[in-house]
Structures are given as structure tokens and as C-alpha cells.
N, C-alpha and C positions, 0 to 999 in steps of 0.2 A: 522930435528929438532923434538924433542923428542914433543908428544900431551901435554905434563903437562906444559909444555915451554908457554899453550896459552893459562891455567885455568887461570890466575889471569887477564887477559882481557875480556875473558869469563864473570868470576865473575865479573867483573865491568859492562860488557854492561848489564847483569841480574840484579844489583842490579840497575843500570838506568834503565832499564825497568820497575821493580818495584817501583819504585821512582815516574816515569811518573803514572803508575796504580794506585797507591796510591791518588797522587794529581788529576787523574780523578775522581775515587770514593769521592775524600771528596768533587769534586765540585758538581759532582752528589748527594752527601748528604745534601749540599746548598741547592739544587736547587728542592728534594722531600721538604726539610722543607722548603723553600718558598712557594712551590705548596699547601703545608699541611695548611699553614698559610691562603694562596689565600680561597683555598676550605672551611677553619673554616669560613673565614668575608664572603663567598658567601652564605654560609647556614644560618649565623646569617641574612644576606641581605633578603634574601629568607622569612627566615622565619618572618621578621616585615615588609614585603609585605605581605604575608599572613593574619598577623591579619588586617593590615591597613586594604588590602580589605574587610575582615570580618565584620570591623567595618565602614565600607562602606554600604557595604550589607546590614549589620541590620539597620544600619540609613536610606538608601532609601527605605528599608523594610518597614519600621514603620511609615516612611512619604508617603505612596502609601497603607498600609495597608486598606482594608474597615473595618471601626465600626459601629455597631449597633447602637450606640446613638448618639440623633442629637445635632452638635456641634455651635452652633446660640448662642449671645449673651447670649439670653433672658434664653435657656438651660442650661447654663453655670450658670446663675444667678440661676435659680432654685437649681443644684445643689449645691451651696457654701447656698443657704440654708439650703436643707436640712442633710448639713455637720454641723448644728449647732446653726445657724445663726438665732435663733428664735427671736431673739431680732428688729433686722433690718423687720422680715417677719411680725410682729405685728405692726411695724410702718409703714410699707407703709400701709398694711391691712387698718389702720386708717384714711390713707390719700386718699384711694380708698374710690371713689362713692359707691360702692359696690351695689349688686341683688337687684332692685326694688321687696318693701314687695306686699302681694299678693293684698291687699288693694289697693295700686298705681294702679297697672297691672288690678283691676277691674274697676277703676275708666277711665282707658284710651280707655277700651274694647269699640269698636263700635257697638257689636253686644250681644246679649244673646240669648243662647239655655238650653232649657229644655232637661235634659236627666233620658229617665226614666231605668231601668230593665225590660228587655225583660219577658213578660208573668205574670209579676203579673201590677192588674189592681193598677190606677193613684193616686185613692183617697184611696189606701193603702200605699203607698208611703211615705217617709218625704223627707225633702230635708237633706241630707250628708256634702256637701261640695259645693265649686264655683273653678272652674278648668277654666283658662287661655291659650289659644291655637294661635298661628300664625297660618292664613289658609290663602289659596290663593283665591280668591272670585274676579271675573271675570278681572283674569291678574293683580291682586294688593293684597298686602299684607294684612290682615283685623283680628285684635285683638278679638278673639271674646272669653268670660266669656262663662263656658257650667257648668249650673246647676245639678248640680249632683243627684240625688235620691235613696236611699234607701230602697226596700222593707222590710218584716216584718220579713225575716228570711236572712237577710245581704244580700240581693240580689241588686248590684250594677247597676246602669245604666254607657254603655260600651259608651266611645265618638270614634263615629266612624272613623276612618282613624288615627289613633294616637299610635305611640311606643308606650311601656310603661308609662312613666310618663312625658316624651318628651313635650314642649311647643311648639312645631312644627308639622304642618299637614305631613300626608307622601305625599302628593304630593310636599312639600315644599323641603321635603328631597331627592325623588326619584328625584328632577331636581334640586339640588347640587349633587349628583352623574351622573348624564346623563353630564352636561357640565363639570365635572372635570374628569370625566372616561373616556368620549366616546368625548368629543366636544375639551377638551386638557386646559381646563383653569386652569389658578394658581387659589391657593386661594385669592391671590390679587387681580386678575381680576372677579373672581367671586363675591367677596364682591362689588365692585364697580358697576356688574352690573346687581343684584339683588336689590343693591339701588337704584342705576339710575332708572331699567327698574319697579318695583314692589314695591318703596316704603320699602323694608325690610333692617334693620339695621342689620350687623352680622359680628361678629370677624372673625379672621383665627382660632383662639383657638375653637369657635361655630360651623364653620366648619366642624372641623377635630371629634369634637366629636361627632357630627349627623351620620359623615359618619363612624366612629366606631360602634354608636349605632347599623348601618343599616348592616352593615358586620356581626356582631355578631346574628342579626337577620337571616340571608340570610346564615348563616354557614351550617345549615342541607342541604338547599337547593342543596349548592354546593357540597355534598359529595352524593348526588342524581344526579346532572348532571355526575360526574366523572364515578356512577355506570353506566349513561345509554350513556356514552362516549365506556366503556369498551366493550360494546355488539352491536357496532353499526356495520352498514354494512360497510359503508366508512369512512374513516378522513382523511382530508386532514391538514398537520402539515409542521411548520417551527417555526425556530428561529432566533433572533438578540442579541446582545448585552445590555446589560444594564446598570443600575448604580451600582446595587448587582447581579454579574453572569449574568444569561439570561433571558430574556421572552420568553415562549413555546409557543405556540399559537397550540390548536388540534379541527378541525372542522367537527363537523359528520351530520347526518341530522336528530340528537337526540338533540345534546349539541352543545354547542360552550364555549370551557374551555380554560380559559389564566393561565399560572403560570409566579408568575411574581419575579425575584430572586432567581429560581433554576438553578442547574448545565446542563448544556446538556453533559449528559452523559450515560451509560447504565445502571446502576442503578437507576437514575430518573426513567428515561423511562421504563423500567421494573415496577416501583413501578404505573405509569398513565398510561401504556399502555402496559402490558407484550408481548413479540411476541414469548412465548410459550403458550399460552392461548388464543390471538385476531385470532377472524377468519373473519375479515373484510379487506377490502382492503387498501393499506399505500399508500398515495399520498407525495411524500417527493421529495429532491432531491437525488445526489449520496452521503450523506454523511457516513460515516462507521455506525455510530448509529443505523440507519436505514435498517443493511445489513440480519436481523434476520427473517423479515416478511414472514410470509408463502405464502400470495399474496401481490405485490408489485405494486407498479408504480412510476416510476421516470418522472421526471417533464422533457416533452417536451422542455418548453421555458428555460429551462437550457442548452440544449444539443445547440436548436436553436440558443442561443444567440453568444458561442462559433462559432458557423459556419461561421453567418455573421459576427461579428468582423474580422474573416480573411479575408471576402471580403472587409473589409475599410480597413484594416491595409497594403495592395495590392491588390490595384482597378485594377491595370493592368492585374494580375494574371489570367486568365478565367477559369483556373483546378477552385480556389477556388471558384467562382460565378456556374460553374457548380452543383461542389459538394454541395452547400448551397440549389443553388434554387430545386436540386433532395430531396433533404430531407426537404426543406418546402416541396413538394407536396405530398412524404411520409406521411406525417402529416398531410396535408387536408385530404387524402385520407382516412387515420386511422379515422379522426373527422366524415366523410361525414357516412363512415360504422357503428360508433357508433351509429349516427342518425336514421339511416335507418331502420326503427320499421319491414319492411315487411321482415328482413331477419331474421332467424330461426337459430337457435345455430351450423347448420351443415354450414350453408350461414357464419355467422360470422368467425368461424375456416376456412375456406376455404380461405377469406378475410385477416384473418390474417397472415396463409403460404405464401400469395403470395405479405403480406407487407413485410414480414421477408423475402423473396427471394431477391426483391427488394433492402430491406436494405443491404445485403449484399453484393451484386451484385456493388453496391457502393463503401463499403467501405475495401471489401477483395483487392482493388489492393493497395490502399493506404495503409493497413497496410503492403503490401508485398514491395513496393517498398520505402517506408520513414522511414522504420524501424531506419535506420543511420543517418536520417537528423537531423537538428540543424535548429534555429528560429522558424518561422515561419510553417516550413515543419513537423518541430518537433513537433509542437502544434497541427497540423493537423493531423499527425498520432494518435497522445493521443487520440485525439475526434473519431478519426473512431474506433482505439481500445477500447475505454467507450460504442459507440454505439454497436459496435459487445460481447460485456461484457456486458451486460443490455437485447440485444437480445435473445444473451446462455440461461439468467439466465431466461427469459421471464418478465423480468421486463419494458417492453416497449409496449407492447399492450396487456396488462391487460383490459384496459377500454375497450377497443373493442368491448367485449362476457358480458361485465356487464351490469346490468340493473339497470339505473337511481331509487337511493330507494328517497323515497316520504317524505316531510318533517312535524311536525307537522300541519302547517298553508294553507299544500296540495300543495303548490307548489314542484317542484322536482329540487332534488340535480343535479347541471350542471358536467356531466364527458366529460373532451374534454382534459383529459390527462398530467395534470399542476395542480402545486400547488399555481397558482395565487393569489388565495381568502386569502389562508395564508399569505401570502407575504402582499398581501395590510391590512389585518389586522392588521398588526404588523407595518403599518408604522408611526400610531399615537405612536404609545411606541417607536420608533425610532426617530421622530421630539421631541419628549420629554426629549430622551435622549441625542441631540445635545444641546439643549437648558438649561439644568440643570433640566427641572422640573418633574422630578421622585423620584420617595421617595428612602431613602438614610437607611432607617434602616428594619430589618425587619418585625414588626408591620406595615409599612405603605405597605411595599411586599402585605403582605397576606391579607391586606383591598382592596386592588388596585387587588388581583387574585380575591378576592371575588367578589367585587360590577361590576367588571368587565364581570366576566363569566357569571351571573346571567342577568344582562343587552342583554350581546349579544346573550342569550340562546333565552330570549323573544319575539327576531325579529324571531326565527322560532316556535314561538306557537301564536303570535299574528296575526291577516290579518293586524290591521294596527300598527305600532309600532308608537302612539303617546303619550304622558304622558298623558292621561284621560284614553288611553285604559291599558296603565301600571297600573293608579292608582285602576281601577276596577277590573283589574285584581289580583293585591295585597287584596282589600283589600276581595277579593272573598275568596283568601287563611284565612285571619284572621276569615271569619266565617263560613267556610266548615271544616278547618283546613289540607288540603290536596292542595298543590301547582298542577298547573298544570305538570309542569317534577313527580313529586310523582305520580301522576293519571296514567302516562305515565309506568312509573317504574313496578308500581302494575299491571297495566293492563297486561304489559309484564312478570310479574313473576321474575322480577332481585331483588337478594339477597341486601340488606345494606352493604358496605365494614363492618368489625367489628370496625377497626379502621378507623379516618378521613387518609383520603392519605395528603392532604394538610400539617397534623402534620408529616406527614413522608418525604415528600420532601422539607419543608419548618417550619418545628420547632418552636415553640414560644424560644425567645432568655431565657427565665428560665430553659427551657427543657421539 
């Protein structure tokens, strides 16, 4: 049979084979425009999940947001006044008691004082004015009328212990700052028991503008503490959390400075304490922030507390109760030689090699053998690796070779290797911060860094830190005109920042 006998079979299986191909391809072409279809509603899908969550985000954004201005009723009321509202703000005005006239306020006065102008004699004198003062007169509140006098060429007579124009003694003032800074009271509780205990009547609104008044006063002072923070031998520093960012807390045995509402981060810190410039010693934890200091010290009771945790966390363990209780005596031992006044700088180094042999001796097997572990074995390596990383760096027995620097008040700065002092500092602004009552804007920040610093600087220039010794103290600066930290400053030779640091790390909300 001739080949051409079998083309037209041929041709037919080829034209069914193409037939089949054809109908594969167009199901294939089905089935990309489905896919195409699929992938269009999966992108549109996509994409109003995207915005949802955006608009997710922004909305828990903005409900978590921190603002500057306090959001209380009565704020709120203020503002829709002064949105306009002068009609309503004239009528309550009317319906308010309103400031007892000076008249009244003499007539209630239980006491009257003569005040004349220093240096010119009495019966040159006239009398000026009659000036109304709250003082505190033995533990009770006492209204006392202070006659004012005039000399012959406007020479005023000065009433002593008194802000500016203030109806308040500063001793009245420096102890609403002492219990709302240092003792942790609200303004509620204060008010209640300054009446209760003294007799004094006073708003939250009276409050808050005393202790503005006293911040505004006390503002040089604080950019005098920060200068002689800057140049001190030691500081011992930590932080917490707050209601605005962080409180800092820096303790030297010059100053004792809080900020309260900045970032902790390397720019702050650079701007309160540069660690290309300080040449005193950093008592901190391991935190990175802190990684720049040219001498360092990393806190003991950090390293320590890590240690024993593993012995609770496996009591059974005896590696871990070994390795804990070697390295507490590491650290008596380090404390015992810091003490030790009779050993000489070649004694201390000596002391020190053979604490670092020690330490290592310790903790080189554990880094060699838990390298791969997990839990608890794993935790245990990190710590002997931080200890052996702190040792390299010499950031572990600093204290050692240093010598306790001497405070104003002549007691001496305690070095035993921890940042303790910091820590319990900060834990008043911590129980404050569980509890709500921390200022929420920042105005009340920078009054709460001021009256704060100022306060805790005192306890190392005073012998006694009582408010009589506070208030003589104060009002010593009113007629020397030179604070003690200034005396201090000068006597040392430290420069003024040009600018406040406070405006640099903590801003007035206008700019």
C-alpha cells in the first residue's frame, strides 16, 4: 500500500489532535482569566485591609497620644471660654465671692509689723502702704498686716521671707513644695492637711501657682546645679518610666538633678551629661545609653540579682548556688578593699587583678560549656558573658582605686559599687506614677524638675535638712544674693551653660 493511501487518516488524527489542543488552551485561557479575576478582588481585598488598619492605627494613635494640655472638666470649661464665651465668663464672675478687698484682709490680720528701709533712719520714714502676708507662727497659720515705709528718696522697706508680691511666707511655700515633691501628696491631700494641721485655707488652683511662683524663682539656681553636675567627680544615674517619657534622676556629691519628662536617650544625655567631655565616674546599669563613659561602673546589685534568681528558679541546681554565692564574695571582697584606707594605689591594683582573676576563673567555664544551652542554662551563660564583657571593658572595679569625694555638708559619697541611691530616688516618681499623680503636661514637667532638684541638692549643703534650716537658708540667698550651689560654682571656677539645658531637653510647649 502506497504512503498517500494513509494521509487522509493521518490528517484526521492531526486535525483531532489539534482540536483536543485547541480545547486545552481555551480551558487554559478560562482559567488564567479566573486567576486574573481572583488576583484583581485579592488586591482590592488587600488593599481596604490596608487602609482599615491605617485607620485603625490613627485612631489608637490618637487615643494613646500624650498632650500637653490638661484635659479636666474645669480646663475644658476654661477653654470654651476663652473660645468666646465672655458673656457666661462675666456672669459667673458676678456670681463669685470674689478676692477679699485689702480692707477686709487688714481687718482679719492678727498681727501687725512695722517695716522700715534698710539704712535710712525711722523718723525719715513715711508710711507707703499696708501689705497682708500668710506666715506660719509657731505651727499655725497667722494673718499678719506688714506696714510698709517709705524713705526720702523711695527707699522701700523689704518684708522679709516673701516672693515678690506673694500673700504667702516662703516658709508657707517651701513646705507645699517639700510634701508635694519630696513627701508625694496630691494637691487634694495637701489642701486638707494644711487646714486640718495649720489652720490654712488654699485652693488646688493656690497651689499650683505658689509652686509655679517658687520654680520660676529657683530656675537660675537649677542651671547652677546642672553646671556643677557637669564637673563632678562621681554620679551615680538611673531611670523609670513616667507619665510624659522618663524621669532621669543624676546624683553627684555637688548636685542631685531630676528631669522629669525627658527622653532617655543619647542625645538627652549628651545635652545633661556629655561622655565626651565628663571626666568623672558613671555609676549606671548595663544600659547601651551609658556605653560612652570614659570611666565607668556598672551596678553590682544588677549583675547580683540575675545570679540569685537562678538559684530560686532551681533550688535543686548546686552549679547555680555555687556560682551565686562565688560572686557575692567576689563583691564583699571588691567592697572590703574599697574600704581599706591603709592600702596605697599599687595595694588597690594589685586587689583588683586578683578580683578579675577570680572573676574569670568563674565564669570562663560557663561561657565555654553553655554556649548551646536553652532556659535557664541560657540565662546563665548571658550573665557570666556580661560579667566577663564589663570585666574586658574594666567597667566592674572602678570603685575599687577611687576615692570617696567629700560632700558639701562634709559627709562622703558612699562608693560600694551600685546604683542604689538612684534607684530608691526614683521610687517616689514611680509610686506616683502607679497611682496617677504626676503632672501630665509639660509645664507641670519642668516645675516638678525644678522644685525637685533644688530640694534634694539642699540635703547635701545642709547638716540638717529641716524647713527652718531650708528657710534660713533661702532667705540668706535673698540678702547676699548668691545661693549656696553659686558660692560653690564660683568658688570652683565652673563657667554658666550660655543656654538653660532644661530649655534644651525639656522645651516650654510655645518653643
Amino acid at each position: 500500500m502506497d504512503a498517500n493511501d494513509n494521509m487522509p487518516g493521518k490528517l484526521e488524527q492531526w486535525a483531532h489532535m489539534l482540536t483536543e489542543v485547541y480545547a486545552e488552551l481555551e480551558v487554559a485561557k478560562l482559567r488564567i482569566e479566573a486567576l486574573g479575576k481572583e488576583n484583581a478582588d485579592l488586591k482590592k481585598e488587600n488593599a481596604d485591609l490596608k487602609k482599615e488598619n491605617a485607620d485603625l492605627k490613627k485612631e489608637l494613635g490618637g487615643s494613646h497620644a500624650k498632650v500637653e494640655e490638661p484635659y479636666s472638666c474645669r480646663a475644658e470649661e476654661q477653654r470654651q471660654e476663652q473660645r468666646g464665651l465672655r458673656k457666661k465668663r462675666q456672669e459667673s464672675k458676678k456670681q463669685r465671692r470674689g478676692r477679699l478687698a485689702t480692707e477686709e484682709k487688714i481687718k482679719r490680720a492678727e498681727k501687725t509689723e512695722d517695716v522700715y528701709p534698710q539704712g535710712v533712719p525711722r523718723d525719715r520714714c513715711k508710711l507707703s502702704h499696708v501689705r497682708v502676708v500668710w506666715r506660719l507662727l509657731e505651727g499655725r497659720a497667722v494673718l499678719v498686716a506688714y506696714r510698709v515705709f517709705r524713705g526720702p528718696r523711695k527707699q522701700y522697706g523689704v518684708i522679709p521671707g516673701v516672693l515678690g508680691r506673694s500673700e504667702y511666707g516662703l516658709e508657707i511655700v517651701i513646705e507645699l513644695a517639700f510634701l508635694v515633691q519630696q513627701v508625694g501628696l496630691s494637691f487634694d491631700k495637701l489642701c486638707l492637711a494644711v487646714g486640718f494641721l495649720q489652720n490654712l485655707s488654699l485652693g488646688k488652683s493656690q497651689v499650683e501657682a505658689l509652686l509655679k511662683q517658687l520654680a520660676r524663682y529657683w530656675s537660675e539656681e537649677f542651671d547652677v546645679l546642672c553646671a556643677l553636675l557637669a564637673n563632678a567627680l562621681v554620679v551615680h544615674t538611673d531611670e523609670t518610666g513616667w507619665s510624659l517619657n522618663s524621669v532621669w534622676v543624676f546624683l553627684s556629691e555637688k548636685a542631685r538633678v531630676l528631669f522629669f519628662g525627658v527622653h532617655k536617650d543619647a542625645e538627652t544625655l549628651k545635652e545633661i551629661l556629655d561622655p565626651a567631655t565628663f571626666g568623672g565616674i558613671v555609676f549606671s546599669d548595663d544600659a547601651a545609653v551609658y556605653a560612652n563613659f570614659t570611666q565607668a561602673q556598672k551596678c553590682w546589685a544588677h549583675l547580683l540579682r540575675k545570679a540569685i534568681k537562678l538559684t530560686l528558679q532551681a533550688p535543686a541546681d548546686a552549679a547555680y548556688r555555687r556560682f551565686a554565692d562565688e560572686l557575692l564574695s567576689i563583691y564583699h571582697e571588691a567592697k572590703r578593699s574599697q574600704r581599706d584606707r591603709r592600702l596605697n594605689v599599687v595595694g588597690r591594683d594589685r586587689k583588683e587583678k586578683a578580683l578579675r582573676r577570680r572573676l574569670f576563673a568563674l565564669c570562663s567555664p560557663v561561657c565555654r560549656e553553655q554556649a548551646a544551652a536553652t532556659g535557664l542554662a541560657h540565662d546563665w551563660w548571658l550573665l557570666a558573658e556580661e560579667l566577663v564583657r564589663l570585666a574586658l571593658k574594666d567597667e566592674l572595679f572602678t570603685f575599687i582605686r577611687s576615692e570617696p569625694p567629700t560632700q558639701p555638708n562634709g559627709a562622703q559619697t558612699q562608693l560600694n559599687g551600685t546604683n542604689n541611691e538612684a534607684e530608691r530616688t526614683l521610687r517616689g516618681a514611680a509610686q506616683s506614677r502607679a497611682t496617677g499623680r504626676t503632672s501630665k503636661t509639660l509645664p507641670g514637667a519642668r516645675r516638678t524638675t525644678i522644685l525637685s532638684s533644688v530640694l534634694e541638692s539642699l540635703r547635701l549643703y545642709l547638716a540638717k535638712y529641716t524647713l527652718s534650716s531650708v528657710i534660713d537658708e533661702i532667705r540668706r540667698w535673698q540678702e547676699t544674693g548668691r545661693s549656696c550651689f553659686r558660692e560653690l560654682l564660683d568658688k570652683l571656677q565652673i563657667p554658666l551653660p550660655t543656654h538653660s539645658i532644661l530649655d534644651r531637653v525639656l522645651p516650654q510647649p510655645s518653643g
